[in-house]
N, C-alpha and C positions, 0 to 999 in steps of 0.2 A: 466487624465492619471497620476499614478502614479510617484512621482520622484525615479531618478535612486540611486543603493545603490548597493556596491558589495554584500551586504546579500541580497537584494530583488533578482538578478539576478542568483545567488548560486539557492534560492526560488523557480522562474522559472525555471531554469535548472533541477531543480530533479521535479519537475510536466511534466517536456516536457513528449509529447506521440509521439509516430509514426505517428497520425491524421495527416491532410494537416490542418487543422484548429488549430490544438494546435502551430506547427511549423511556420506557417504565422503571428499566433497573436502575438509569441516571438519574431520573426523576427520583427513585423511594432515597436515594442515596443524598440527594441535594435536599432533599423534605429531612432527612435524619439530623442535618446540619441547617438545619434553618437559623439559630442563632447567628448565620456569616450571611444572611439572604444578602444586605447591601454590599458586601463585595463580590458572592454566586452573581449575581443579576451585573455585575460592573464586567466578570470578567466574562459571563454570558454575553452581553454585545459589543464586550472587545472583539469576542472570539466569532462571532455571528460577521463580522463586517471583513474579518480575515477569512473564511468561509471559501469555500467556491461556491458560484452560484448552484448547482445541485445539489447541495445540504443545506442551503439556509433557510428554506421551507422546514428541513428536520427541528432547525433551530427552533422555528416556530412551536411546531407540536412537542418539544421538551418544555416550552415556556407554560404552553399549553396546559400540561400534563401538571406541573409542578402547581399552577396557579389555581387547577379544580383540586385536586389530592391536599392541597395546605390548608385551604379553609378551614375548617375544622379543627385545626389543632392552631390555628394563630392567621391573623392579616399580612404579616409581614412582607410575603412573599409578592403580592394583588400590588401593594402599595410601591414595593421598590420596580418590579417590573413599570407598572405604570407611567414611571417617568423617563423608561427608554422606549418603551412601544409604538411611538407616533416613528421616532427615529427610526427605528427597527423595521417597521412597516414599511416605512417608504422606503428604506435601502433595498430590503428584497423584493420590492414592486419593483425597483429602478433596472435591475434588469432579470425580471422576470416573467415568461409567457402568461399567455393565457388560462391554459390552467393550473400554473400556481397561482394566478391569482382568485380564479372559482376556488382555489382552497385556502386561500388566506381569507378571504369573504365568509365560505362555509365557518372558521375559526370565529369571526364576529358573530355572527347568527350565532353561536352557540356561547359566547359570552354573554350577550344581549337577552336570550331567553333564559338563563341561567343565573342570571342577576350579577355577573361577575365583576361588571363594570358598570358606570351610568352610561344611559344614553347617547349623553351629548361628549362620552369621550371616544364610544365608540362612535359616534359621526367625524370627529379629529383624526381615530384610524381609517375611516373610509376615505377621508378626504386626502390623508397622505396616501394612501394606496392610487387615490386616481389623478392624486399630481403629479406623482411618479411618472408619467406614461408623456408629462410635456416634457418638450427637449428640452436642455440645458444649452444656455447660452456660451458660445466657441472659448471665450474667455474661463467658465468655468473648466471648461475641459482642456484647456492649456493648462491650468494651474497645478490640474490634478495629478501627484507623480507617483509613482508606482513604487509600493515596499519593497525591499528585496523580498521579502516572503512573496509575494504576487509576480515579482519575474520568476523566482525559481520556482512558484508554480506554471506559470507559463513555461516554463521549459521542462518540468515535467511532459506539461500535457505533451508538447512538441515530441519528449521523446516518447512516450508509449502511442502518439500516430506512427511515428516511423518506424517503431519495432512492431507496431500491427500490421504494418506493411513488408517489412523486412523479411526474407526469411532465411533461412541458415545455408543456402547455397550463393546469396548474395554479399554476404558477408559473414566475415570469419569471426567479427565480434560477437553473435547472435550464441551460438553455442556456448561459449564459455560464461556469455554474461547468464543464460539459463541455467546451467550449470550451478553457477554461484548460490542464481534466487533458488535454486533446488535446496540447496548445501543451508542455505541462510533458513529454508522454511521447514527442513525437519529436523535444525537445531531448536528453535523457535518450539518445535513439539515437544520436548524434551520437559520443559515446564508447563504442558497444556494442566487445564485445569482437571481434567480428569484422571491426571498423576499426582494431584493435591493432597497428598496423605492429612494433612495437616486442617484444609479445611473439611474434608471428609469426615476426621473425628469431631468435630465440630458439631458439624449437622447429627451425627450417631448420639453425641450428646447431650441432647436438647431435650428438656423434660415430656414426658408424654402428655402433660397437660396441655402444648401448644398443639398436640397433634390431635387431640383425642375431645371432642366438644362434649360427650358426656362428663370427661371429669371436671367440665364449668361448675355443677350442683354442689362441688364440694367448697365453693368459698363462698363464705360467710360472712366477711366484711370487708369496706371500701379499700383497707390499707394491703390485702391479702390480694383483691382486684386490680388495684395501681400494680402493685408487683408484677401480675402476671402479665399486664397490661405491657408492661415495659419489655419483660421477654418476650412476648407473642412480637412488638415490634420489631426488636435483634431478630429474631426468627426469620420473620418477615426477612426482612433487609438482609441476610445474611444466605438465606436460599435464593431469593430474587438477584443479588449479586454473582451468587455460584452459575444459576442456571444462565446468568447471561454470559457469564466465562465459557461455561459449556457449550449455548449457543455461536460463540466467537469460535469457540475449538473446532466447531462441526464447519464452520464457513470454513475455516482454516482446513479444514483436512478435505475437503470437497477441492477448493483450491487447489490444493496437492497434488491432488487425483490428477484435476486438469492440465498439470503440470507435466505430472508424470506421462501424463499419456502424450502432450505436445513433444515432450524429451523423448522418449522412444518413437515416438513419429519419427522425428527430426533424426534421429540416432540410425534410422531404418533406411533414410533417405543419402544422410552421409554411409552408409554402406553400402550400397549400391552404387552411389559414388566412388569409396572407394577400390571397390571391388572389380570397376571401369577397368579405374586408374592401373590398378595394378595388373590388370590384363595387358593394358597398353604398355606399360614397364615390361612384361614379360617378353611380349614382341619385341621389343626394343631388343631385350638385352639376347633373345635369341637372334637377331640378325647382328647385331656386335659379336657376339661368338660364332656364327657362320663366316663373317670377314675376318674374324681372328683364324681360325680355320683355316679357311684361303690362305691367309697371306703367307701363313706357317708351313704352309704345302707349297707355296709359290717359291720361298725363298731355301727350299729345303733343294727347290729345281734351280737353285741360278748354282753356275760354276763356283768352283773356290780356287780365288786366285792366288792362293797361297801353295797350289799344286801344280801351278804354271812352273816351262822350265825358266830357266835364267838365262834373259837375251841377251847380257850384256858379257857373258863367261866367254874368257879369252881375248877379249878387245883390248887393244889399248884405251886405256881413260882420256876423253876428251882437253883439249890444252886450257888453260884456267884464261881469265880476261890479260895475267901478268907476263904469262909465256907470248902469247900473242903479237904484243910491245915490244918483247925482250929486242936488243939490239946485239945480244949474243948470235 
C-alpha cells in the first residue's frame, strides 16, 4: 500500500470516478491512513470546492463511504468531517439540480437512521442544502474571482465543445491533435496495471490464511488473531487498490478503442479526400502535358529564321548619322 502524502491524495482525488469501485478503493486507502484524517478531511474540501460541479456529489459519497467504514476502528474520521460538512453541503447544493440534491438528502436519511450524526446537525445540513437554492446578493458575486485552475477549467470545457463539434475536414488541427492523444494513450498503457509484475507477485504472495476461512480454526490466541487481523487488512487494501488500477486500465482501453475507431474513421474520410484530390491533380497535370504537347508540335511548325537567305548580301551599308553631316 502506498504511504500517505497530501500530493498522493490531491493524485487520488482528481482520478476519483463516480464507479463504486473507484470510490470504495479511495475510501479503504484514506481508512488505512486514518492517523492524517485532519489534513485527508482539509484536503478533501480543498479539493471538493476546486471540483467541477459533476464530481462533487462523488465528493460526497467518498465522504460518505469513509465516515460508515471508520467507525469501528476509531471516531476520528465522523468528528473532522463534521466541521466541514454544513460548508460542503451548501457549496454543492449552490450549484447543483434537482437531483443531486434527492441525493444529497438520500445521504442524510442514511446518516440520520444510522446514528452517524445528531439530529440537530443533520437539520444544520438540511438547512445549508436549502439556503443554497436563495440567490446571492450582486455584491457577493462581484467579489467572487475566479482561480486560474477554474478558467483553465473553463477553457477546457470550451475546448472539448469545439472538438465535439469540429471535425477533421474542417480543420487540419483535429487530426494531428488525435494523433497525439492516440500516441500519449498507448504510451500511458505501457505501465497499465496489468503489466505490474511487481504488484502481481505481491498478491501470489499473500498467505493462504487470508484466503482460505477454514484455516481461521487454527489460531488460538488474541496475539496470533491481531497478526492476522493486520494482514487480512494489507490484503484487503492491497487487492482493492490493484482491482481499481485494473478497473482504470479497462476504462482506459475501452477508451482506446473509441479512439481507435474515431482515428480510422477520420483516417477513411481523409482518404477519400485524398484520393479526390489526387484525381483532380491527375487531370490537371494531364492537360499541362497535352499543352505541353501542343506547343512542342506548334513550335517544331514555325519557320527557322536562321535558314533565311541574307537580304542585305551585296548592298552597300547604309551611311552612318556622321557621313551624313560630313561637309566633304
Amino acid at each position: 500500500m502506498s504511504s500517505f502524502s497530501e500530493s498522493a491524495l490531491e493524485k487520488k482525488l482528481l482520478e476519483l470516478s463516480s464507479s463504486q469501485q473507484s470510490v470504495q478503493t479511495l475510501s479503504l486507502w484514506i481508512i488505512h491512513h486514518r492517523k492524517h484524517s485532519g489534513l485527508i478531511v482539509k484536503v478533501w474540501h480543498r479539493e471538493l470546492k476546486k471540483a467541477k460541479s459533476s464530481r462533487k456529489l462523488t465528493f460526497l459519497y467518498l465522504a460518505n463511504d469513509v465516515i460508515q467504514n471508520s467507525k469501528k476502528k476509531g471516531p476520528e474520521f465522523a468528528k473532522d468531517f463534521e466541521s466541514v460538512l454544513v460548508d460542503a453541503c451548501s457549496h454543492v447544493a449552490s450549484d447543483a439540480d434537482e437531483n443531486c440534491k434527492k441525493h444529497m438528502e438520500r445521504l442524510l436519511n442514511i446518516w440520520k437512521e444510522r446514528s452517524l450524526y445528531r439530529s440537530d446537525f443533520i437539520q444544520q445540513l438540511r438547512l445549508a442544502i436549502e439556503d443554497s437554492n436563495s440567490p446571492r446578493p450582486p455584491e457577493e458575486k462581484r467579489a467572487v474571482k475566479r482561480t486560474y485552475q477554474k478558467i483553465q477549467e473553463e477553457e477546457d470545457d470550451d475546448d472539448d465543445d469545439y472538438r465535439s463539434h469540429a471535425s477533421p475536414r474542417n480543420t487540419d488541427a483535429a487530426p494531428t491533435q488525435l494523433t497525439e492523444e492516440l500516441v500519449k494513450a498507448l504510451q500511458d498503457l505501457e505501465n497499465a496495471a496489468s503489466g505490474d509484475a511487481a504488484v502481481r507477485q505481491k498478491i501470489a504472495s499473500l498467505p493462504q490464511e487470508v484466503q482460505d476461512v477454514s484455516l481461521l480454526e487454527k489460531i488460538t490466541d488474541k496475539e496470533a488473531a491481531d497478526k492476522l487481523s493486520k494482514t487480512v487488512d494489507e490484503a484487503c487494501l492491497l487487492l482493492a487498490e490493484y482491482n481499481g488500477r485494473l478497473a482504470a486500465e479497462l476504462e482506459d482501453r475501452r477508451q482506446l478503442a473509441r479512439m481507435l475507431s474515431e482515428y480510422i474513421s477520420s483516417q477513411k474520410e481523409a482518404l477519400v479526400e485524398r484520393e479526390k484530390k489526387l484525381e483532380d491533380y491527375k487531370q490537371k497535370l494531364a492537360r499541362v502535358t497535352q499543352v505541353r504537347k501542343e506547343l512542342k508540335s506548334h513550335i517544331q511548325s514555325l519557320p527557322d529564321l536562321s535558314l533565311l537567305p541574307n537580304v542585305t548580301g551585296g548592298l552597300a551599308p547604309l551611311p552612318s548619322a556622321g557621313d551624313l553631316f560630313s561637309t566633304d
